[in-house]
C-alpha positions in Angstrom: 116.0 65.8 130.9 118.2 65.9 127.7 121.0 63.6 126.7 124.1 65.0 125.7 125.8 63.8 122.5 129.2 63.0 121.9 132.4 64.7 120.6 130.7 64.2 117.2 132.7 63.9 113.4 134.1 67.5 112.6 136.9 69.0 114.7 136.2 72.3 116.5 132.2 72.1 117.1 131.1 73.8 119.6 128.0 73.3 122.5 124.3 74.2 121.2 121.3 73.9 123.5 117.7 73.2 121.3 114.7 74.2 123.1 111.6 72.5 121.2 108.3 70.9 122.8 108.7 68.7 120.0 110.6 65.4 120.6 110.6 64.8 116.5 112.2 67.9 116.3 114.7 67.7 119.0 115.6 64.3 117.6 116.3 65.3 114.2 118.2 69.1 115.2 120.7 67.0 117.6 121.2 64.5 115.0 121.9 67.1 112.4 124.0 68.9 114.7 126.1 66.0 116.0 126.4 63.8 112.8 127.2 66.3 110.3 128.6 69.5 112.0 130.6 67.9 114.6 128.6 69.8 117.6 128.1 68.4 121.4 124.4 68.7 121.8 121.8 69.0 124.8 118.1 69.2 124.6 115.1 70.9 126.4 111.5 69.9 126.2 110.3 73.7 126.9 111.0 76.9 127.6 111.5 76.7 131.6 113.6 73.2 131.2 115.8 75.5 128.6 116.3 78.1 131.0 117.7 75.6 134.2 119.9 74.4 131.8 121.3 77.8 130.7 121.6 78.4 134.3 123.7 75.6 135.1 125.7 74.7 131.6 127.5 76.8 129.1 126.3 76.8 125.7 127.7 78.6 122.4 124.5 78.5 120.3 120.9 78.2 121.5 118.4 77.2 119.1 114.9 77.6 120.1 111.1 77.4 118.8 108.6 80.2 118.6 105.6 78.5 119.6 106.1 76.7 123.2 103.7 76.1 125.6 104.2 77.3 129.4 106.9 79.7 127.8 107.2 80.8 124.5 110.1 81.5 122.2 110.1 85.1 122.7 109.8 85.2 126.3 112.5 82.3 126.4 115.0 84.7 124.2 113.5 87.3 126.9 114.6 85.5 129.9 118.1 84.3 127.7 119.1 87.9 127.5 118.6 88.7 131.1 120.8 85.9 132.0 123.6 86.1 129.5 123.0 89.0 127.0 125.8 87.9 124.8 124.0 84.1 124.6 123.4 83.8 120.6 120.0 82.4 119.8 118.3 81.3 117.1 114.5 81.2 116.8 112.8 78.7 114.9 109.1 78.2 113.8 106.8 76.3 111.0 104.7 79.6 110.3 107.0 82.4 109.9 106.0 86.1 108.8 108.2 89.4 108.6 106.9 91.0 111.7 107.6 87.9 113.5 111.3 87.9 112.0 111.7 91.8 112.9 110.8 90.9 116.4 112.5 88.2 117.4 116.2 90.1 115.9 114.4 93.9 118.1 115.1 91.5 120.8 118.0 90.2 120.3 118.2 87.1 118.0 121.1 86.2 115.9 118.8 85.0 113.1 115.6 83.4 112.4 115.2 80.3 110.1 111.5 78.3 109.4 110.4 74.5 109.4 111.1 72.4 107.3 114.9 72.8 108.4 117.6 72.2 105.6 121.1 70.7 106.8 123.3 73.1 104.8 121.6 76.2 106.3 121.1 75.0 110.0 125.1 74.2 109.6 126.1 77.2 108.0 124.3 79.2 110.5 126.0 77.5 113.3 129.0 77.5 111.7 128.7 81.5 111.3 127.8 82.4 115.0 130.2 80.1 116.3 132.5 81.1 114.3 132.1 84.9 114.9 132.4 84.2 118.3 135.2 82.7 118.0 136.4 85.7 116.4 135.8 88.3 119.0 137.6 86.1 121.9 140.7 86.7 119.9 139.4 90.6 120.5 141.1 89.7 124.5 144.4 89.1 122.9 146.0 92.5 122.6 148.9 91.1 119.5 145.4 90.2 117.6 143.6 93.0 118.1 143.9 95.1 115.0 143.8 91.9 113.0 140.7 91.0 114.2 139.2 94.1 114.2 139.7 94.1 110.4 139.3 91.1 110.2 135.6 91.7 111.5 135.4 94.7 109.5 136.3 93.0 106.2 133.3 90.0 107.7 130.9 92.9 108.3 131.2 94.7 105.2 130.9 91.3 103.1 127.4 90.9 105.3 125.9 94.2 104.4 126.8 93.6 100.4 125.4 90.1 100.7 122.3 92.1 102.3 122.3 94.6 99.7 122.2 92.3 97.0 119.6 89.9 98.4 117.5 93.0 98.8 118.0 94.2 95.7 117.5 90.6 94.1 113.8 90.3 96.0 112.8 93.9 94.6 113.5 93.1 90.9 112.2 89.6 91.0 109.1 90.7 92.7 108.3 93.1 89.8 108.2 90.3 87.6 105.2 88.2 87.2 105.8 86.2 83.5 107.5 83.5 84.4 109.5 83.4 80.9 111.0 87.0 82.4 111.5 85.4 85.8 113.6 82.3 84.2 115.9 84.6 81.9 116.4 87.6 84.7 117.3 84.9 87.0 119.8 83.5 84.7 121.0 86.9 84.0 121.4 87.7 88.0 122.9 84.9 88.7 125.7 85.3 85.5 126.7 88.7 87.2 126.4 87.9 91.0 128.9 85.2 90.5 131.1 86.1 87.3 130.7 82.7 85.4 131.0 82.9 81.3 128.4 80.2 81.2 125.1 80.0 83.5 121.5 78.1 82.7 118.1 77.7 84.3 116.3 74.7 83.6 113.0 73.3 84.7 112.5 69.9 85.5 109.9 67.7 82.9 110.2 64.4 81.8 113.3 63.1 82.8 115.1 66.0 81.5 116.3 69.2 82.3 114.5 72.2 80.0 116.7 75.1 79.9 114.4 77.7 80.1 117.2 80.7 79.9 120.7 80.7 79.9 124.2 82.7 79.1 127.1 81.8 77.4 125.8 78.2 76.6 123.7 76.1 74.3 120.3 75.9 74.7 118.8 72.1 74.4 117.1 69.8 76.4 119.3 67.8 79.0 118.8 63.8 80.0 118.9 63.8 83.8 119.8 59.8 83.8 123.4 60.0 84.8 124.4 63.4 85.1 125.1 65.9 87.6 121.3 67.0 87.7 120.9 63.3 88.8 122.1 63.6 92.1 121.3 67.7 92.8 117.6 66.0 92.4 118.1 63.1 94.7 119.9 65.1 97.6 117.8 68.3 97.1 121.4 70.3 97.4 123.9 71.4 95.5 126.4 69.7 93.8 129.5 70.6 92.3 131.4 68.8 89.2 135.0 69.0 88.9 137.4 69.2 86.3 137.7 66.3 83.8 134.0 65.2 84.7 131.6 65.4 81.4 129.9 69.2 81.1 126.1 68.4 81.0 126.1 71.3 78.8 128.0 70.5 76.1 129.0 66.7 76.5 132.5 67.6 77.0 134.9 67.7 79.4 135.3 70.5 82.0 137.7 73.0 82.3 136.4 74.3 85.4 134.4 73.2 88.3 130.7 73.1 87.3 128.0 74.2 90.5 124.3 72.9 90.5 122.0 74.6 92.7 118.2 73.2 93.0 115.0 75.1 92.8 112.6 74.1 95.5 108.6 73.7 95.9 107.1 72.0 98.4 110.7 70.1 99.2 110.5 68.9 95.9 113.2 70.3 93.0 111.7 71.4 90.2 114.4 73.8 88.7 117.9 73.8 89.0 120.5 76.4 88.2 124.0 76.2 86.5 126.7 78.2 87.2 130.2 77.6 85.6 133.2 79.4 83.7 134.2 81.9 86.8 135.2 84.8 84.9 138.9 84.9 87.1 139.2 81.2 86.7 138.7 80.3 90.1 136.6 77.6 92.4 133.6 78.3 94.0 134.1 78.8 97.5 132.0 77.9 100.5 130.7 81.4 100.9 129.9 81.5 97.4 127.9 78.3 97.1 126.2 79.3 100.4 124.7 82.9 98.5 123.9 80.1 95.4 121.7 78.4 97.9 119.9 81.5 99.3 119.8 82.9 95.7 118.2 80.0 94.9 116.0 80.0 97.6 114.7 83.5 96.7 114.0 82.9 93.3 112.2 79.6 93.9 109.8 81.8 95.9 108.9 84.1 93.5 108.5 81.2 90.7 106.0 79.5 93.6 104.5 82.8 94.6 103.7 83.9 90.6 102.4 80.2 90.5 100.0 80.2 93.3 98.9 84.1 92.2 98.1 83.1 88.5 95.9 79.6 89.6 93.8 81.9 92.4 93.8 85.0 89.6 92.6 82.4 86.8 90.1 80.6 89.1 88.7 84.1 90.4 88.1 85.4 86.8 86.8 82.0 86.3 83.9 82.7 89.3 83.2 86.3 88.3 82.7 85.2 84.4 80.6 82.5 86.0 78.1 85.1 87.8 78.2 87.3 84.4 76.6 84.3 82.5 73.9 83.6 85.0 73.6 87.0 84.9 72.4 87.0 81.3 70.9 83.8 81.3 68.1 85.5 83.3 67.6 87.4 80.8 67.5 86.0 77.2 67.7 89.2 75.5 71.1 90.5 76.9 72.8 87.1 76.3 76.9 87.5 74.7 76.3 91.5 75.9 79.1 91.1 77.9 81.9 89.5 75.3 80.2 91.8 72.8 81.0 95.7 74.6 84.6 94.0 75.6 85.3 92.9 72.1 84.0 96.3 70.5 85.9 98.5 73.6 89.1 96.6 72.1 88.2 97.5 68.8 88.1 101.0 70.0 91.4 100.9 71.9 93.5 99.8 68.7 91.8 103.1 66.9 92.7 105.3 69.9 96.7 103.0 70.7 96.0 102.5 74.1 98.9 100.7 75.9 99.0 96.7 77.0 97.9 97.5 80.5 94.5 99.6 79.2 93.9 96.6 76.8 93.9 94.1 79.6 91.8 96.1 82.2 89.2 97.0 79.2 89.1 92.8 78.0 88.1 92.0 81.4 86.1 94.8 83.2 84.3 94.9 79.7 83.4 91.5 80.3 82.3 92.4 84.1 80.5 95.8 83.5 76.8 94.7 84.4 78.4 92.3 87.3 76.3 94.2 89.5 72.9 93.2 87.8 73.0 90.2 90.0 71.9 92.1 92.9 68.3 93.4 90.9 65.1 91.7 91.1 63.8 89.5 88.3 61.2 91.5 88.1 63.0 94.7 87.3 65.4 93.0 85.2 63.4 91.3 82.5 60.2 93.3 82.7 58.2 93.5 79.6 57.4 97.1 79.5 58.5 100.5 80.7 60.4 100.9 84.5 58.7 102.8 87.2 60.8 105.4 88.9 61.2 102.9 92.2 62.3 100.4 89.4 64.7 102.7 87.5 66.4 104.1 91.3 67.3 100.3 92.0 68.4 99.0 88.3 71.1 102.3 88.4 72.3 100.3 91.2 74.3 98.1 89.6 77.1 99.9 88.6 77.4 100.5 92.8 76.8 97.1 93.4 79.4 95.7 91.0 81.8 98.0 91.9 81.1 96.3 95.7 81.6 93.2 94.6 85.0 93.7 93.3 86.6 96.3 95.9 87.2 94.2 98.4 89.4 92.2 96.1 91.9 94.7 95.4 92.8 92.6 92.2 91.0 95.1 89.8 91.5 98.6 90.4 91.5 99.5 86.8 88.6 97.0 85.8 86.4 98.6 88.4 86.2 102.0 86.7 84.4 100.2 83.9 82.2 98.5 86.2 81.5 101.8 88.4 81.3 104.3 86.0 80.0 103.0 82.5 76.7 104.6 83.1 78.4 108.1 83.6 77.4 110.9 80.7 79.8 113.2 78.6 77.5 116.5 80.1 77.4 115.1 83.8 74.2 114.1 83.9 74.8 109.8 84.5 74.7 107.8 87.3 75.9 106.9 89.9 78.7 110.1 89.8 77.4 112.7 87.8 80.6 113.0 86.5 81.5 114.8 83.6 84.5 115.1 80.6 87.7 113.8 81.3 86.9 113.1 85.2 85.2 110.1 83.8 87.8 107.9 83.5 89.0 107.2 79.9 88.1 103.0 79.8 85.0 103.9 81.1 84.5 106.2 78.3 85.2 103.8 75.9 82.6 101.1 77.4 80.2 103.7 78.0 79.9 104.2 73.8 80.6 100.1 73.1 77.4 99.1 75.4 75.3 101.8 74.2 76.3 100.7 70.3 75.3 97.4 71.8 72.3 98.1 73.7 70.7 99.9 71.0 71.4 97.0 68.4 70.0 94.3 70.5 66.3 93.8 71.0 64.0 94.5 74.3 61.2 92.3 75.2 59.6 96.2 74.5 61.4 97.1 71.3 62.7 95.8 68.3 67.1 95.9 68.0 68.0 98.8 65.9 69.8 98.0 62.2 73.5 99.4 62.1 72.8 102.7 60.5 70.4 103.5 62.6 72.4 103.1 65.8 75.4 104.6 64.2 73.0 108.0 63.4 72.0 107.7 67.0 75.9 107.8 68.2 76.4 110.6 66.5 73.3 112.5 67.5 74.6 111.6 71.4 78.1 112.9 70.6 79.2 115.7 73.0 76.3 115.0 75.2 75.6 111.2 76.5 78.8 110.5 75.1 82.6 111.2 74.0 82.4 112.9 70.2 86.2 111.4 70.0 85.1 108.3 70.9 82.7 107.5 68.6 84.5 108.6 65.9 87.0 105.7 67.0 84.3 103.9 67.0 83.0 104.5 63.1 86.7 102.8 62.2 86.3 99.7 63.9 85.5 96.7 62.0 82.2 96.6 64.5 81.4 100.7 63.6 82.1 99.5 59.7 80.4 96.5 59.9 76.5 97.0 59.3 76.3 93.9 60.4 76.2 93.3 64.2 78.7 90.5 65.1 77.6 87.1 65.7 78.7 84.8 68.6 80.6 83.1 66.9 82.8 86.6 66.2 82.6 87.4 69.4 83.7 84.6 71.5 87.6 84.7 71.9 
């Protein structure tokens, strides 16, 4: 059995039922509820306890958890509806996901929030149900009814904007993946959502406040000791300066109120945005300082998502490099072959003005083009003399086998035409394709004449390396045939093609 609590602090609260097998959570929802938004509160261990209590109290919020044992939150919210459709509930739940979201508002939630809760957005979304319910009772009154009814109209419209503009916020954000580009877009966003003259973005390191983009302002380096940042840091919430208090800007006095909104990872602030200067000269209102928050909220995740994405991308790379150098050190005669056809592909590619993205997909799947020899035999690798045909089937595996390696990753879509296809011949007649011309992709073109410049210049436990003229005379007399004639002529202006001299290590290494 639940206690009720009291009248609570704030006038005009209404009743919320929370439904959570949790006793921790329970605890800390009704003390949010009753201390801070004024609300009379009741509690229910489960699902079934929730439902008696619907049954025989009236409630005008329900907030309840996904994962419940004996009945859980959807099947509560299920059993809600059949009782009182109108009954506005809110599920709740420490591993959310988008289908989970989309379900639980197909069958009938008024919104969905995740664990860890924050005070300001369990309060505003109380606040907003009871408060559009509030609304429609006035709908009985006939004197009020075209007042509210534009009323909710003008409230329904704001909604859909405020929808539109989160959505559009989350697809140009998520295009973004420099973090310098994220910092000065979100700065920029932020300038126009709210019409302030002056707006910042600064990261939090060593005890100040790096301003990492901002509009109408100085950039500098801010001491956190004593300012407004001070306590945004301390309460993990906004805070707003009024006028007369010191701009942390500027070191004078303000003119208009100043807004603070943190940055969040891992419920700890590490960024906090500056809005201030409204363009009509007017305070920040509630509803304004409540889209700060969820602004901020959205571009928090898409600094934490591009930081978790680069540290897996970096430590991947960092493994597959790792199985390139055993790779070679197998086989003494092939070590650096790898840095070596990247370095001269991107020699190529400078001749030829490929674009950024080419460049990047050529540096690496260069590097991983023989990734696949770590699936042949010693034997067949490093043997001293001349492959049998059983031998020569399984080493023109590797290409397959490297490409196998990386397609379930789905990181390196480009890279793996390299890997796949740098065996493939100008005439058709490579493996493991047969393709011909311009179906071989371009990159893989490009490898294709960097590891045979490389192959032919490096010695064989059964032949010596060839000098430089004599592999250039053999590129040329492959032209058309084994390989691209445009190609290699890129090739002949590269320092590597002028050189004579095949490139050291030391070169090479970058």
């Amino acid at each position: 059995m639940g206690m009720e609590k009291g009248k609570g602090k704030r006038k005009g609260g209404g009743r919320v039922l929370i439904v959570d097998d949790d006793p921790l959570v329970r605890g800390v929802l009704s003390d949010i509820f009753y201390n801070v938004g004024g609300y009379k509160t009741d509690v229910a261990a489960d699902g079934f306890d929730g439902i008696e209590k619907i049954k025989n109290n009236e409630y005008d919020i329900v907030f309840a958890d996904m994962a419940m044992p004996r009945l859980n939150g959807m099947d509560f919210l299920r059993e809600i509806k059949k009782i009182n459709p109108s009954m506005p509930v809110v599920i709740t739940t420490g591993i959310p996901s988008i289908d989970m979201a989309v379900n639980a508002i197909k069958e009938g939630a008024q919104d969905f929030i995740t664990k860890p809760f924050r005070i300001d957005t369990v309060i505003s979304i109380a606040d907003r149900i009871t408060g559009e319910k509030k609304l429609l009772n006035k709908l009985a009154v006939k004197d009020d009814y075209e007042a509210s009814v534009g009323e909710l109209k003008a409230e329904l419209f704001k909604k859909l904007q405020e929808i539109g503009i989160l959505q559009s916020i989350s697809t140009e954000l998520d295009g973004l993946c420099d973090n310098k580009e994220i910092f000065e877009r979100i700065v920029a966003m932020a300038s126009k959502l709210f019409m302030v003259k002056e707006a910042s973005f600064g990261a939090i390191e060593n005890g100040h406040l790096k301003i990492k983009g901002s509009i109408g302002t100085m950039v500098k380096d801010i001491s956190i000791a004593n300012s407004i940042f001070e306590n945004v840091i301390k309460k993990k919430t906004f805070c707003l300066a009024s006028l007369g208090e010191v701009n942390p800007h500027n070191g004078t006095l303000l003119t208009s109120p100043f807004l603070s909104v943190p940055l969040t990872m891992n419920n700890e602030v590490f960024g906090i945005l500056n809005l201030s200067n409204k363009a009509d000269g007017t305070a920040f209102t509630d509803d304004e300082i409540r889209f700060a928050l969820t602004f901020a909220e959205k571009a928090a995740m898409r600094i934490e998502n591009n930081a978790l994405y680069e540290v897996f991308y970096t430590n991947l790379m960092n493994t597959l490099k790792s199985l390139v150098i055993s790779i070679e050190a197998r086989d003494p005669y092939t070590k650096h072959h790898s840095e070596r056809v990247s370095l001269y592909s991107l020699q190529i590619a400078d001749v030829i003005n490929l674009g950024a993205e080419d460049k990047d997909a050529i540096k690496f799947g260069g590097y991983l083009h023989d990734i696949g020899k770590i699936g042949v035999r010693d034997t067949v690798l490093v043997k001293p003399g001349m492959l049998t045909p059983e031998e020569t089937t399984e080493i023109r595996l590797h290409p397959v086998i490297g490409y196998n390696i990386l397609e379930p990753l789905r990181f390196f879509p480009n890279e793996m035409d390299i890997i796949r296809h740098h065996h493939e011949r100008f005439d058709g007649s490579g493996y493991p394709d047969g393709l011909a011309c311009d179906k071989i992709p371009l990159i893989a073109r490009i490898a294709a004449v960097a590891d045979t410049y490389d192959a032919m210049t490096s010695s064989r436990p059964y032949r010596n390396a060839m000098c430089h003229d004599a592999a250039i005379k053999e590129l040329k007399r492959c032209s058309s045939s084994q390989l691209e004639d445009e190609i290699v002529l890129a090739f002949l202006q590269t320092p590597a093609g002028k050189g004579g001299a095949r490139l050291s290590l030391e070169r090479t290494t970058h």
